[in-house]
VMD Tcl script that draws the C-alpha trace (Angstrom):
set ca {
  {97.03 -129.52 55.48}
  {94.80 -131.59 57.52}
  {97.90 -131.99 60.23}
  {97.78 -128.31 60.43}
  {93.75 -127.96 60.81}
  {93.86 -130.51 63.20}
  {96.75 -129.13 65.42}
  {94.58 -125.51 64.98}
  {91.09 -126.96 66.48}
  {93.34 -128.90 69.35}
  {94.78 -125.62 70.50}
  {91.60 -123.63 69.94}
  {90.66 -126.15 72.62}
  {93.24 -126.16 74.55}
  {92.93 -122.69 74.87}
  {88.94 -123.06 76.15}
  {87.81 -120.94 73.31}
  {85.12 -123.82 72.27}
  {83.91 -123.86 75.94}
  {83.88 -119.70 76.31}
  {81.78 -119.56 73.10}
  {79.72 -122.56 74.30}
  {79.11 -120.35 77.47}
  {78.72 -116.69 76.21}
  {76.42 -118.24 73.46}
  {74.39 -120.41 76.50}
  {73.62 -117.21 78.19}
  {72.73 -115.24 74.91}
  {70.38 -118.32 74.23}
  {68.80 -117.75 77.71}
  {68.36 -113.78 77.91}
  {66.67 -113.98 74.28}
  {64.06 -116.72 75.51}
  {63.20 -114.92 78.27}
  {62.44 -111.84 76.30}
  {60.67 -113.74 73.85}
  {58.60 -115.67 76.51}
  {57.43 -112.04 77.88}
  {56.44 -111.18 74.62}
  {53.30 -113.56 75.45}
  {52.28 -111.47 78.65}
  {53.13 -107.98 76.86}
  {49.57 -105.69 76.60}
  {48.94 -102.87 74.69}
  {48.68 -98.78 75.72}
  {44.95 -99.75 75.64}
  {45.64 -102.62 78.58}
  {44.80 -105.30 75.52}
  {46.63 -108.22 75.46}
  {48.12 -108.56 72.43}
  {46.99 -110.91 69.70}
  {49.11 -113.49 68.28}
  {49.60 -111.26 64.73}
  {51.34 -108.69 66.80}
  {53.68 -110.82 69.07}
  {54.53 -112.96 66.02}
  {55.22 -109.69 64.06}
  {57.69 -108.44 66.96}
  {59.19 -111.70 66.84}
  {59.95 -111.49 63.47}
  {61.71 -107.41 63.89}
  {63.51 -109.15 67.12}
  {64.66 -112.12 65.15}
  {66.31 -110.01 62.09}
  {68.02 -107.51 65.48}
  {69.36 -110.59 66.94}
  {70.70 -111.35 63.24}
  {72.25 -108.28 63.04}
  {73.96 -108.51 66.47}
  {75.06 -112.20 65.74}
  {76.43 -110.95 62.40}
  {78.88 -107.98 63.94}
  {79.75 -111.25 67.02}
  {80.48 -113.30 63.60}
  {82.66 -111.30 62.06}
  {84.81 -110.58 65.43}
  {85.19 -113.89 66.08}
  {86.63 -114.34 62.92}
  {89.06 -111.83 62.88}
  {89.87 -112.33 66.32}
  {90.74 -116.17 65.59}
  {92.24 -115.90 61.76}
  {94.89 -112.75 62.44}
  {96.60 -114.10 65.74}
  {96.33 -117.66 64.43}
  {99.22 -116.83 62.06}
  {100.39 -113.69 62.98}
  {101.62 -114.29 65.94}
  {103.06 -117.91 65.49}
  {105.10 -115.50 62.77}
  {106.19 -113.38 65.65}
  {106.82 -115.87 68.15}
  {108.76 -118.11 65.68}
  {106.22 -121.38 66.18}
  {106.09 -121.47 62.46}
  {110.11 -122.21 62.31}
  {110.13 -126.09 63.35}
  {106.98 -126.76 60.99}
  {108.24 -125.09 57.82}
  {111.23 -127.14 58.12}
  {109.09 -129.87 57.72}
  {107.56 -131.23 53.43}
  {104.56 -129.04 54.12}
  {104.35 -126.33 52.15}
  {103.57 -122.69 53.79}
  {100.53 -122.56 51.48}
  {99.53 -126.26 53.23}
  {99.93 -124.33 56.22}
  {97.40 -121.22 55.59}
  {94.91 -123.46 54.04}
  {95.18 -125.52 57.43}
  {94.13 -122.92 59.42}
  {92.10 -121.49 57.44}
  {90.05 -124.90 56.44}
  {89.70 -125.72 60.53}
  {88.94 -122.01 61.65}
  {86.25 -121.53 59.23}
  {84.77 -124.75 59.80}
  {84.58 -123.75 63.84}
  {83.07 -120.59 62.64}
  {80.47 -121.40 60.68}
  {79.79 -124.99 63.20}
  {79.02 -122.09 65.70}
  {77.02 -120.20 63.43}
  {74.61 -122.84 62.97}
  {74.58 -124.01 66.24}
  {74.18 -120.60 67.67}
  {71.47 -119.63 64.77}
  {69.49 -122.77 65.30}
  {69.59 -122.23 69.22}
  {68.21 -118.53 68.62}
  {65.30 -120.03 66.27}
  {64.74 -122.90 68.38}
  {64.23 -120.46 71.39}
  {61.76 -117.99 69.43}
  {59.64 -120.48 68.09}
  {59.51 -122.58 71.58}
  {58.55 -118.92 72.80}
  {55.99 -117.15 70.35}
  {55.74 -119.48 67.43}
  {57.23 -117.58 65.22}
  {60.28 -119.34 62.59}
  {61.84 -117.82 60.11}
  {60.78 -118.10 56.33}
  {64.03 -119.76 55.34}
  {66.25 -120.33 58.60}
  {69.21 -122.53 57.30}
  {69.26 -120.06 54.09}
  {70.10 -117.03 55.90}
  {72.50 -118.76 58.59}
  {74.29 -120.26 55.18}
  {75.23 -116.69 54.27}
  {75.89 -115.55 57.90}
  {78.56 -118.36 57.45}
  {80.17 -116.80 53.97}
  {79.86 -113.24 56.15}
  {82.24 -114.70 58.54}
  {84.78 -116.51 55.71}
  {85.40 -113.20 54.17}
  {86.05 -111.75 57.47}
  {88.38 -115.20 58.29}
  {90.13 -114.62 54.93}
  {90.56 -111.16 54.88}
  {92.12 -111.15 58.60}
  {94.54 -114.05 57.12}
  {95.47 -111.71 54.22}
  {96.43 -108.85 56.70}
  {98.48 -111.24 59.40}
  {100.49 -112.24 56.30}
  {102.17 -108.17 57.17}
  {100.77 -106.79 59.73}
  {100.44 -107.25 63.49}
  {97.67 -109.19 65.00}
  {96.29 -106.35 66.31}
  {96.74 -104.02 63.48}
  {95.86 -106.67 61.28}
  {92.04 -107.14 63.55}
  {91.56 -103.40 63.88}
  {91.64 -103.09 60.06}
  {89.83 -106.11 58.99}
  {86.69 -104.57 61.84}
  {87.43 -100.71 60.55}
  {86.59 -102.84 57.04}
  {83.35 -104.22 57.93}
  {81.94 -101.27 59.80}
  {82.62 -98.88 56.80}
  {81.42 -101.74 54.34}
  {78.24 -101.81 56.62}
  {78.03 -97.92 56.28}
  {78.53 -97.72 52.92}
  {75.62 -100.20 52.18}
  {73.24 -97.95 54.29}
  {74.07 -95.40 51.92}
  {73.47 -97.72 49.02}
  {69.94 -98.64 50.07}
  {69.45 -94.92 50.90}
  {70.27 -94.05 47.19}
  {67.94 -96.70 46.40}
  {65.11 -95.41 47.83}
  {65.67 -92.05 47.02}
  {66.95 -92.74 43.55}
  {70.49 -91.78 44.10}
  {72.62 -93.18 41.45}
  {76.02 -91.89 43.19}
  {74.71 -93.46 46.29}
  {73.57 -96.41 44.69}
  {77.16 -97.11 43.41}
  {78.71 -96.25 46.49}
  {77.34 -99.10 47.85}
  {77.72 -101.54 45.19}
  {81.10 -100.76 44.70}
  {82.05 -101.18 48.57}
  {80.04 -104.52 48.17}
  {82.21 -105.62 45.50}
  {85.36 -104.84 47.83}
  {83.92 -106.88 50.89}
  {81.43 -108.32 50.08}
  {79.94 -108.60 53.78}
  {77.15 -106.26 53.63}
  {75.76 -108.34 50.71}
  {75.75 -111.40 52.42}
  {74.12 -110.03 55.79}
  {71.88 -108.60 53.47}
  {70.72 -111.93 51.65}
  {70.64 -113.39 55.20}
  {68.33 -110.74 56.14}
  {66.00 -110.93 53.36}
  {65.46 -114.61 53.97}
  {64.84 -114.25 57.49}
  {61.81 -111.56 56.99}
  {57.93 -112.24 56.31}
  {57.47 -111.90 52.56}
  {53.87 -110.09 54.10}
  {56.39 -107.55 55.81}
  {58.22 -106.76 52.53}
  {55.21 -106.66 50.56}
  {53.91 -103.90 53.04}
  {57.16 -101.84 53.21}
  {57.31 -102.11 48.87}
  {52.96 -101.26 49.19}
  {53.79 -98.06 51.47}
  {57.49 -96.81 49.13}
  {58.62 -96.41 52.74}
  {62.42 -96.96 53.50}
  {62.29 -99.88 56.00}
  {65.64 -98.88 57.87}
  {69.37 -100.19 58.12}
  {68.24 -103.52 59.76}
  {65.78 -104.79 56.98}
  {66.14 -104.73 53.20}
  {63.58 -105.00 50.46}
  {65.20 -106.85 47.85}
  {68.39 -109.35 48.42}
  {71.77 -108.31 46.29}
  {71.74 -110.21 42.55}
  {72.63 -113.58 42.24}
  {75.68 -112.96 40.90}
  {76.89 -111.71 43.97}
  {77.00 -114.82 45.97}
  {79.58 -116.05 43.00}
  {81.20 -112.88 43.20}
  {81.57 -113.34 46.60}
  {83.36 -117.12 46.13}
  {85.77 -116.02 43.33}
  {86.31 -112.85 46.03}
  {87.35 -115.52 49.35}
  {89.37 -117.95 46.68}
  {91.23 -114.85 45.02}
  {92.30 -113.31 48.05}
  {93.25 -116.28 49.76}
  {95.55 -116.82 46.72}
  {97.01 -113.37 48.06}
  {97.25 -114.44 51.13}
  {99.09 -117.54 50.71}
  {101.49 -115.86 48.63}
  {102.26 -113.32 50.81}
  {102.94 -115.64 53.09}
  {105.14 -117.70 50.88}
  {107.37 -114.95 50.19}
  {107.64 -113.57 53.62}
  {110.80 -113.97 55.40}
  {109.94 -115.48 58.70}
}
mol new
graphics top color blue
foreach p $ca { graphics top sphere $p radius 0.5 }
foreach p [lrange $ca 0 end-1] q [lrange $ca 1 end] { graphics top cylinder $p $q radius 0.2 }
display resetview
């Protein structure tokens, strides 16, 4: 297994993904820290500069925005890495000289699975840190609980690894991306619709989303990121007003059983997954 991770990070090299991401993310870094650094120089409509409350309160809106972006970058990258990583060694017949070897095709899923998701979630928190490093350099502003919410950012993006993996096991590494992103965005939309029911006191709504949580269990886990990135002063004032606070910020993380749900969720579909695999003719 660890032969198989190891040849998988080597050819993600090889391949200059590592220095593309290093790049792209570089520049990200750089636009958001200017924008935060004007923050300091913004006025209001009144010509009033504005007071350190206010820019530190628009650095915390920007902060959960960026998250959001980051999160949708997260789980592409995922997909984008997990379904060709197999799929197309399947197609291309790569796979033929290792199976002959005593590794077992299982070995070889968890391989690439163990050394994707740890490049994954190593660029989560170096990207994440970067971001809060860069706003707080800027306005002063960090994040109640930074390495909480870039923890579930990095479950986010091993559901999205392991449910691309369970596709490429029999479909195309194409059809197996567009899926696993068609997936997300309707999980996404579905947990508007949830929070929506919540506010309005929707029960149909309100299972709607819980039940397309409990499928992929993404939107959960941006959502607990979420929640421990805002100012427990800005979700006291959304709960004072009984306002609905938007798609971008939520009031109240998912139950605690959800972050278990979602491990027995990533370990039971990766059982799938590597039997699909196993029983696939190659």
């Amino acid at each position: 297994m660890m032969y198989v991770a190891i040849l998988t990070i080597n050819e993600l090299a090889r391949r200059r993904f590592l220095l593309a991401a290093l790049c792209a993310t570089a520049v990200l870094v750089a636009l958001t820290g200017w924008g935060f650094t004007h923050l300091m120089h913004m006025h209001d409509r009144h010509g009033r500069p504005l007071s350190v409350i206010e820019i530190r309160s628009m650095t915390a809106v920007l902060v959960v925005l960026i998250a959001y972006m980051f999160s949708f970058v997260l789980a592409v990258v995922a997909v984008f890495l997990a379904a060709p990583s197999l799929a197309n060694d399947i197609e291309s017949g790569v796979l033929l000289p290792i199976v002959t070897r005593p590794l077992s095709r299982a070995a070889i899923l968890s391989g690439k699975a163990l050394a994707l998701a740890f490049v994954v979630c190593a660029y989560a928190t170096a990207s994440g840190l970067a971001e809060f490093a860069v706003a707080r350099a800027a306005t002063g502003y960090l994040p109640p609980h930074p390495f909480t919410a870039i923890a579930y950012l990095c479950l986010l993006a091993v559901v999205m690894l392991v449910l691309a993996f369970a596709l490429s096991t029999r479909l195309s590494a194409l059809a197996g991306s567009i899926v696993a992103i068609v997936f997300f965005g309707g999980t996404w939309m579905a947990g508007i619709v949830g929070s929506l029911g919540t506010y309005y006191q929707n029960t149909a709504a309100i299972n709607a989303g819980i039940v397309s949580q409990l499928l992929l269990p993404t939107d959960a886990m941006w959502r607990e990121a979420v929640y421990y990135l805002e100012p427990a002063v800005s979700v006291a004032a959304f709960n004072a007003r009984h306002v609905w606070p938007g798609p971008f910020f939520v009031l109240a993380p998912p139950p605690a059983t959800m972050i278990l749900w979602t491990i027995v969720w990533i370990a039971a579909l990766f059982a799938v997954a590597a039997y699909s695999f196993t029983v696939r003719d190659l």
